[in-house]
N, C-alpha and C positions, 0 to 999 in steps of 0.2 A: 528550384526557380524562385523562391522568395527570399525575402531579406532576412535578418538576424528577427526573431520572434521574439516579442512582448513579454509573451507570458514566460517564456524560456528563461527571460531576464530577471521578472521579476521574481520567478519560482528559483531560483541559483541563489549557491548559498554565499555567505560573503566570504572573501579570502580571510585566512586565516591568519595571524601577528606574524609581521615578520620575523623567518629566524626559527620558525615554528615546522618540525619535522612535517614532510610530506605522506601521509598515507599511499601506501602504495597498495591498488588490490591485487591478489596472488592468480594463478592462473583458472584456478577454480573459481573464485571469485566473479573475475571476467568473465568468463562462459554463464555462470546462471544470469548474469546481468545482462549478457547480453540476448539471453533465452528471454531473462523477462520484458525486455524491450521488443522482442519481436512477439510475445504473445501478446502486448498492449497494443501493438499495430493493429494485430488482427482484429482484438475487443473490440476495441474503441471505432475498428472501423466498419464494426458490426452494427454495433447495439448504439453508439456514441457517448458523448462526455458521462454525460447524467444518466444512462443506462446501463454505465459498465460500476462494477466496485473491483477494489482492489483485493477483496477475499475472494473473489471468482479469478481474479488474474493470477493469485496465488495458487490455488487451485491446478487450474491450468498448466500453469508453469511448475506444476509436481514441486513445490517448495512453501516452508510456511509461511503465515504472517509476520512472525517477528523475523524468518529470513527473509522476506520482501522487506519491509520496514527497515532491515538494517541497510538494503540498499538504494530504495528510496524511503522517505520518512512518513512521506502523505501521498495523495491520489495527485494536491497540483504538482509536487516534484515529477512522480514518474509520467502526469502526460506532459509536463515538461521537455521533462530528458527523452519520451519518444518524437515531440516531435523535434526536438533540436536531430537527433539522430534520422530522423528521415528529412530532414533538410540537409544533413551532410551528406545523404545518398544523392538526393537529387540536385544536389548544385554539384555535385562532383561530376553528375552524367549530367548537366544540363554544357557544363565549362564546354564537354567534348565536344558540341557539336553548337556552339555559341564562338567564334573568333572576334580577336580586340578588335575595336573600331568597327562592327561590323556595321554595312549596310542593311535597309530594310526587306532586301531580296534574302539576304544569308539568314539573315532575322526568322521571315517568313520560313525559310527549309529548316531550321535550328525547331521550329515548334511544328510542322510536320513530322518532321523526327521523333522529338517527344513523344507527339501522339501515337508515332508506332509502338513507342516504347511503353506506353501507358494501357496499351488496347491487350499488352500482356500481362499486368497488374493490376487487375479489376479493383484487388482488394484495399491497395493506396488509393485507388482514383476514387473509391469509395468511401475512402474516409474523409480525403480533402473536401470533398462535394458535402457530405455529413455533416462535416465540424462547421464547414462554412453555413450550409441552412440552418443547423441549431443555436450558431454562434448570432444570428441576422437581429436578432429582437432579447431583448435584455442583458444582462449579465451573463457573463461565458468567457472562462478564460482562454479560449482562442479570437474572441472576437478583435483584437487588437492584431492579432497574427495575418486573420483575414484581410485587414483592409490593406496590410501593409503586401502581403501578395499580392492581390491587383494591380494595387499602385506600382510594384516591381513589373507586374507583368506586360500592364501599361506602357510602363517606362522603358523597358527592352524596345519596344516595338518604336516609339515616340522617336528614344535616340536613333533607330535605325531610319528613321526615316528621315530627322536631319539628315545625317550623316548623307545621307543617298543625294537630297535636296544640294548641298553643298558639294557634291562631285559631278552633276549634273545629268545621275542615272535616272532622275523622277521628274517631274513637270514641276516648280517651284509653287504652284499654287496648293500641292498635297497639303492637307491639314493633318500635322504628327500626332495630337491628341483624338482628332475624328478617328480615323484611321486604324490608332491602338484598343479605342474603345471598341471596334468592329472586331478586328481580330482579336480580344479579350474575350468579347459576346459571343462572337462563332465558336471557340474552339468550346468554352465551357459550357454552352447548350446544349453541340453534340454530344460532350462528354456525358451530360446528363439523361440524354436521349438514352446514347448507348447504354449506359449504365442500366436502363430498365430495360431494354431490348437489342441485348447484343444481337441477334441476326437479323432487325429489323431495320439498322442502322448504321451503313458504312462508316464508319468517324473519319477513319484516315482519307477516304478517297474523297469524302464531300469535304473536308475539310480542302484538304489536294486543291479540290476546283474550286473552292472560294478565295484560296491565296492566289491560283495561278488568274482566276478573273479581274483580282484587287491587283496583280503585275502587269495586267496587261491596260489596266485602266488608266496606272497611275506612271506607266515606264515613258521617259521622256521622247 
């Protein structure tokens, strides 16, 4: 659900001279990379930026240091590349249940959804929440990532609410930006709720009745 990341960008390395053979990596290759991409999920969504090293991901990942190194070089590379790679997960599963031009009703059921899908992967919903609180106050190379998720998440809800405003499913006076801040604010409190107390804290269902109270408030 967020945009192309900061850090992802500025941790990628630059293309290579034109004309310049492509490395290709072999099949084995693939597989430990992608083993160590999902052990850095996990770290990182453990302990966070500053709490994880890459000799414990290597570790981990039953492979040594100079075999991590050869596939990422440094710590900002591979939490780069994890998190570009869990941004391809999640805008892949976010497309499925997001439609072009949607209105702010579809909008609204597209991050219900989510949440179902999120209330089964503690351990992502744990990281984003992580990277975002450690990233809030000084230096941290997620924090350019973070503000640009909001802003995206923001901006899903905002467009959807034009869109609604201009077909005349919403009462014209809805404010797109009020509106997207509330559902930004809801969904990611409960997630934090939950997160310390999953059986203390429906997500999906209070979530549920905060969108369907915000449908019936704002439906024209």
């Amino acid at each position: 659900m967020s945009e192309s990341t900061s850090v992802a960008k500025s941790a990628a390395r630059k293309p290579g001279k034109a004309g310049a053979p492509v490395r290709r990596r072999s099949p084995r290759g693939e597989e430990a990379r992608a083993r160590i991409l999902q052990i850095a999920i996990e770290a990182f969504a453990e302990r966070g930026y500053h709490g994880t090293s890459i000799n414990e991901i290597a570790k981990l990942a039953g492979i040594t240091m100079p075999g991590l190194l050869h596939h990422f070089p440094s710590k900002i590379e591979l939490f780069a590349a994890m998190l570009r790679e869990q941004e391809r997960r999640d805008n892949a599963l976010f497309s499925t249940f997001f439609p072009v031009d949607a209105g702010v009703f579809e909008v609204l059921d597209a991050y219900v959804a989510m949440a179902k899908v999120n209330v089964g992967r503690p351990g992502v919903l744990q990281l984003f929440h992580l990277m975002t609180a450690e990233s809030a106050a000084g230096e941290h190379p997620y924090r350019a990532t973070a503000v640009d998720h909001f802003r995206a998440a923001r901006s899903y809800v905002a467009e959807g609410v034009r869109h609604s405003i201009e077909r005349g499913e919403i009462v014209a006076e809805a404010d797109p930006e009020r509106i997207a801040a509330q559902v930004v604010g809801m969904i990611q409190g409960l997630e934090n709720q939950w997160l310390h107390e999953h059986d203390g804290v429906q997500l999906v269902e209070v979530f549920r009745d905060f969108v369907d109270a915000l449908a019936a408030r704002i439906r024209a």
